[in-house]
N, C-alpha and C positions, 0 to 999 in steps of 0.2 A: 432532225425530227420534222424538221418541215417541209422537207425534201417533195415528199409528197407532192406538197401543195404544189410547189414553185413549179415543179413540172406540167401543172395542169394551166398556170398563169403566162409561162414563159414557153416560148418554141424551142425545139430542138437547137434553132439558126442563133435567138439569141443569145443559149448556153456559149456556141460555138464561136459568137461576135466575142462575148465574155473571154472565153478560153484565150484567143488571140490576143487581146488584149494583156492580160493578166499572165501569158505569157509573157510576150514583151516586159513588163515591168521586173518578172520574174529575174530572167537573164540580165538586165542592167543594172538594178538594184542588188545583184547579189557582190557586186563589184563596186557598188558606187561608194564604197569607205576603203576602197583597196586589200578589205581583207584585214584590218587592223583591227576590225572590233573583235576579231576571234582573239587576240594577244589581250585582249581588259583583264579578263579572269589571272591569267599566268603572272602579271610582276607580286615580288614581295610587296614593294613598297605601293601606296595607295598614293600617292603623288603621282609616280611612274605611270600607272593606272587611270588618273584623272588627263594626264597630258594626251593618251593612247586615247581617251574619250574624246575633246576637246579638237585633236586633229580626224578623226573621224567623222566627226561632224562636219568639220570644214570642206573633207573630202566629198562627204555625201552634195552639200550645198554647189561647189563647182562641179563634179560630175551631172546634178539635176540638170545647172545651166546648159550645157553643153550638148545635154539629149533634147531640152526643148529648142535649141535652136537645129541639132537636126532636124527634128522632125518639122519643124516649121518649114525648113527648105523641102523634106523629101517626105512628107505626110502623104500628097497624091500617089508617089510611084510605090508607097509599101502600100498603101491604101489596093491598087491595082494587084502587084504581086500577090498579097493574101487574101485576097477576092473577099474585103473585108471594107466597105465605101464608109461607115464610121468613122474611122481611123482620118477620113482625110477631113471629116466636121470637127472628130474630137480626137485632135491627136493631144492635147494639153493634158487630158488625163492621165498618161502615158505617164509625163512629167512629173506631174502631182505626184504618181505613183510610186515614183523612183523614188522621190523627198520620204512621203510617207513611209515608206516599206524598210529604207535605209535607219531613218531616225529611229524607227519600233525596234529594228534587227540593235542599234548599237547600245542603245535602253535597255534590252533585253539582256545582252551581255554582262553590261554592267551591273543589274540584278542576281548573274549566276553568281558575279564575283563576290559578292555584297550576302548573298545565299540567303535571296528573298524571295523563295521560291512559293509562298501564298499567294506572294503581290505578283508574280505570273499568272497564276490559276485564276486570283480573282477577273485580272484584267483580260484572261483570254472568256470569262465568262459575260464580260462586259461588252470585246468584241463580239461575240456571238451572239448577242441582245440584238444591239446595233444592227450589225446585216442583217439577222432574221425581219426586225422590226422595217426597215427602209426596203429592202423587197418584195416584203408583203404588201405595206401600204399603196408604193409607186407605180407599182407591175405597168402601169400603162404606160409609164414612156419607156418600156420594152427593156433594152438595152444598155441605158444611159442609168436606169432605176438601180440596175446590176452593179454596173462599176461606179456610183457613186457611194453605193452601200460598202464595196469594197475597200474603197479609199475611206471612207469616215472607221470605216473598223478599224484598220489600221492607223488612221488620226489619235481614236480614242487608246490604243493601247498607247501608242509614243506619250501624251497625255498621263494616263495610267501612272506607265513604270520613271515619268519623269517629276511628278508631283513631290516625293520626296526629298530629291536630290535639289530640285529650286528652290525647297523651303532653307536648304542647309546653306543653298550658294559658295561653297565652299570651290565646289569644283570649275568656278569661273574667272579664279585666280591662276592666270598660269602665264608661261614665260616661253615666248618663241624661240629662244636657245635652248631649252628643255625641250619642246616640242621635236627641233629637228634633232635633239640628237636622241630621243625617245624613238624617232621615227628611224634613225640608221640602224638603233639595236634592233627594232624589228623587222629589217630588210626583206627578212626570207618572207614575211606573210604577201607581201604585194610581188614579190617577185616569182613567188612557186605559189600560194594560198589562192592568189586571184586566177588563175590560171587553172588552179584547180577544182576552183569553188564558179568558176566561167564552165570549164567542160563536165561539171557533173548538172549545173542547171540543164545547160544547154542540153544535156541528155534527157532531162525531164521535161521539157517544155519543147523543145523545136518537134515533138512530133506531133505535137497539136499545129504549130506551123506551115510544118510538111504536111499534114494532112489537111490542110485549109486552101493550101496552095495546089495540090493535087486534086482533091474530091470536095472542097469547098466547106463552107463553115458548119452547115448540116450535119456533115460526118464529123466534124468537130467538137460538135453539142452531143451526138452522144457518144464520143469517143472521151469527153470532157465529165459525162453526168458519172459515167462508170467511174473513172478514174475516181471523181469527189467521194461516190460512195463505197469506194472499195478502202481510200488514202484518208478522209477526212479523220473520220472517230479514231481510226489507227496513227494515221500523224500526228496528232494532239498526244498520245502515250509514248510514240514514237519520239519525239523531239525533246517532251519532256523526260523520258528515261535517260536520252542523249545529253542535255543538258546539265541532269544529275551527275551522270558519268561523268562528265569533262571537267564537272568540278572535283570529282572524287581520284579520276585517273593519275593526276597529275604525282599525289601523293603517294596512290599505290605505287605508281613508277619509281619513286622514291624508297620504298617500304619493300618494292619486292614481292607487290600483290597483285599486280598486274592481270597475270594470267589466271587466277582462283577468282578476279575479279568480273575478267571476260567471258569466261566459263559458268557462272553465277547467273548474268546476266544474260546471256544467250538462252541457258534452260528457259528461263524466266519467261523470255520472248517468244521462244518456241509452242510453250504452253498458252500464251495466250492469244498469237494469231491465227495458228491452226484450223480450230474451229472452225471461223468465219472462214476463212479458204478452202475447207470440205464442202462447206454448207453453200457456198457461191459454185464450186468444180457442179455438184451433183444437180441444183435446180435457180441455178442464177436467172434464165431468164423467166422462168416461171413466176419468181421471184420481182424483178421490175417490170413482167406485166402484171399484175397484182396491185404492187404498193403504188406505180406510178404510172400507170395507164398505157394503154394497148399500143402508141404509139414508139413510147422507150422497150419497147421487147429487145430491140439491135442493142441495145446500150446495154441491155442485161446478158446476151450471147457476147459482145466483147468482154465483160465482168467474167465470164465465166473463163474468157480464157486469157484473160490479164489476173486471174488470182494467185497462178505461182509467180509470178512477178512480184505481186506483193507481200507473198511470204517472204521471199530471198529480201526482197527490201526493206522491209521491217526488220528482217534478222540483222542485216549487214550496214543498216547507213546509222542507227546509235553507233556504234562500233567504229566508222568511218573516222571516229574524231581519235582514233589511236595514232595515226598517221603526224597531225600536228603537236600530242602528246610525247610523241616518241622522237620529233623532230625530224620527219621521213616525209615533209613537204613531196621532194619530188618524187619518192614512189607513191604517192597519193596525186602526183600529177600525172606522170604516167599509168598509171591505172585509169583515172578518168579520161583522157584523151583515149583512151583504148575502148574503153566501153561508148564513148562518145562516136567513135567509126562505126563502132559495129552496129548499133541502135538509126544511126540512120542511113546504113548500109540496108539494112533489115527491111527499112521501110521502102528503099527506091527498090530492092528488089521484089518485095511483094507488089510496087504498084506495076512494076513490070509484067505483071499477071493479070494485071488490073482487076482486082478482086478485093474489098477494103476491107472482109475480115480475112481474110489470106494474109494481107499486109500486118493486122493487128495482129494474130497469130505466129508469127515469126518472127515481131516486133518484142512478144511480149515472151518468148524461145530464148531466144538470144541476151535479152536484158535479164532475163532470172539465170541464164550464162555468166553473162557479166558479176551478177549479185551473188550467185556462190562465188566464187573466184575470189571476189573481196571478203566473201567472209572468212573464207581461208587464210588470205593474204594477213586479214589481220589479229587470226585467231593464230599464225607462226610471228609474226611482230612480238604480240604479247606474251610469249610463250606459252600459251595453252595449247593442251594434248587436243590433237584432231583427233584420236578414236574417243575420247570424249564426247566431241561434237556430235560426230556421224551416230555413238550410238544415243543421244540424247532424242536427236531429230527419228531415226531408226524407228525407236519406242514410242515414242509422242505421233507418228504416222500410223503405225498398225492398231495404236490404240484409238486413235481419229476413226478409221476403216470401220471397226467394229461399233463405234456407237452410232454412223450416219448409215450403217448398215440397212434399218427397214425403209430408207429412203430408196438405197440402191436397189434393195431389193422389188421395191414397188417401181421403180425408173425402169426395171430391167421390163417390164409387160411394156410390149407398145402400145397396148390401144388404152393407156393408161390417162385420167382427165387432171385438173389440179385439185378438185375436189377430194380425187384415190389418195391425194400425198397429205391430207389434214391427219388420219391419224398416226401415219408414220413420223410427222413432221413433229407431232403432239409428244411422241415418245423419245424421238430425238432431243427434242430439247429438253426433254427430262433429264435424257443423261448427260448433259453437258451443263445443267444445272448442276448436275450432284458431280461432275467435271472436275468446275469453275469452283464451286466449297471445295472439294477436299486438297483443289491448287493452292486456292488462297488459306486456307487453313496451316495449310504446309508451309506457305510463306510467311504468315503470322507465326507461328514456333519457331522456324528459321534463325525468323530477326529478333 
């Protein structure tokens, strides 16, 4: 909601400084616990459990070491590479970030197993205080205002979801011959999870890299502003659906509900990002020149054509956690190393055009390639019918077409102003008002 704002206080450059940054934490944090905090949830025994904590921890802590003294040695040459000179004032944030973002990820875990799923919600609303409030305030040290709002959000959730488990201190008794041999029965997560949980980051985040390093942090910032407002509100349902899932999977798997369960929640998903992916295809940049000022118009034409992207991503990364469910690590690794070539295959060949929404356009072709692919892959894992799927999505498309209808139809006059699109605009969201109730209505009788 504040988006607005922060775009009229912050440049284009410092989204883009941001983005680079918060990349980088992204990709090493998603590794800096080897992957073991995903096994929390999974042991019967809550001992088992607590040692899978306790060594993730320790994980996170030597991995932190280990990138701040990279980057201590080699701060300048990434600072040059990603035409990002921050990086070589404050590469410790980096650091910070890995600690932060590790501790929150292995917390949070432990919350799924525990099935405290308030104490997520409240604490991702407490994150969202925090950065809104420290961005707004600081905006004048540009940059630095960004990624310390970043890091303290992430402070306060690790904080948050570990308040309970210190009062009980239960789980800081444990025994280094449990540990390692906790850690041999979970081999396969550090050995096929890290790997795979390395090239599906690295698929989300190095094109904010590669495009920093090609067209500079500019194109970055709103290659970055699109992504936030395309991913944010969606990723927050997105993860928490995934989460649910991964605690419910395990059982279906057991039960033999796997696939009514997959199937279930695809519709689910279908219906609810739709919408927004109509409503961005037809008047995206109209759209962020409007809410965020004449200069984000580029950030709202990339939006427009990074929006099936994020339909297929929303459909397919809850779903994603079938793979470690099912115990199918390595076709969950092979898959990501596959979408990992082709996503920055995509980008050197558009920059070979040199044209930077050319590049974003066949960036964002290609990865909603990738992201059907996987939803397939894991909608025959779990044995769910694909003519189910296709005509779920089928239906849910044509009936999109027809309510963004007097949009198109008013898009279709050229000499058309933003003013022509208020009453169309007015009528469209009527009907996805009356949409959104008779989905969720549906879903309340359902359950």
């Amino acid at each position: 909601m504040t988006s607005p704002i922060l775009t009229r206080l912050y440049s284009p450059e410092n989204f883009g400084e941001l983005a680079v940054f918060t990349s980088l934490i992204s990709i090493i944090s998603v590794i800096s616990a080897l992957r073991y905090e995903l096994a929390i949830p999974l042991p019967d025994k809550d001992s088992e459990a607590k040692h899978l904590l306790v060594l993730s921890i320790f994980l996170v802590i030597i991995i932190t070491s280990f990138t701040n003294v990279i980057f201590f040695i080699w701060d300048e040459y990434v600072a040059e590479k990603l035409k990002v000179a921050e990086i070589a004032v404050n590469s410790w944030f980096i650091s910070l970030g890995v600690f932060t973002v590790g501790i929150y990820n292995i917390l949070n875990y432990w919350s799924i197993r525990t099935q405290r799923f308030k104490s997520i919600a409240k604490v991702k609303i407490l994150q969202t205080f925090s950065l809104t409030t420290i961005q707004l305030t600081t905006y004048q040290y540009e940059v630095v205002s960004l990624l310390v709002a970043y890091i303290i959000s992430q402070l306060v959730g690790a904080i948050g979801l570990s308040r309970e488990e210190l009062r009980k201190n239960e789980w800081t008794k444990f025994s280094w011959h449990e540990i390692r041999s906790t850690a041999k029965r979970y081999q396969h997560f550090p050995i096929f999870s890290s790997f795979d949980g390395l090239a599906n980051k690295a698929g989300t985040e190095l094109p904010s890299l590669i495009f920093a390093t090609l067209f500079g942090p500019i194109a970055v910032g709103y290659y970055f502003l699109a992504q936030k407002i395309l991913n944010v509100p969606l990723f927050l349902i997105s993860r928490s659906v995934s989460q649910v899932f991964y605690s419910n999977a395990s059982e279906a798997q057991k039960n033999g509900d796997l696939a009514k369960l997959v199937e279930d929640l695809h519709k689910q998903l279908v219906y609810i990002v739709l919408p927004i992916v109509s409503i961005l295809i037809c008047i995206g940049p109209e759209i962020f020149y409007f809410v965020f000022g004449e200069q984000w118009k580029i950030a709202g034409e990339f939006a427009k054509w990074l929006a099936p992207l994020l339909y297929f991503q929303f459909l397919a990364s809850p779903l994603s956690v079938i793979f470690p469910v099912t115990e199918n690590q390595r076709k969950g690794l092979l898959f990501q190393l596959f979408m990992l070539v082709v996503r920055i295959s995509s980008i050197i060949i558009g920059f070979s055009y040199g044209d930077l929404l050319s590049t974003v356009i066949l960036f964002s072709f290609s990865s909603s390639f990738c992201y059907a692919v996987l939803l397939i892959w894991t909608s025959i894992i779990s044995g769910a019918t694909l003519c189910n799927i296709f005509k779920v999505n089928l239906f849910a498309i044509i009936l999109n077409i027809f309510i963004v209808s007097p949009v198109l139809f008013t898009k279709s006059n050229v000499n058309h102003s933003f003013q022509d699109l208020f009453f169309p605009l007015l009528l469209t969201s009527i009907n996805y008002l009356l949409y959104y109730w008779v989905f969720f209505q549906k879903s309340v009788v359902k359950n």
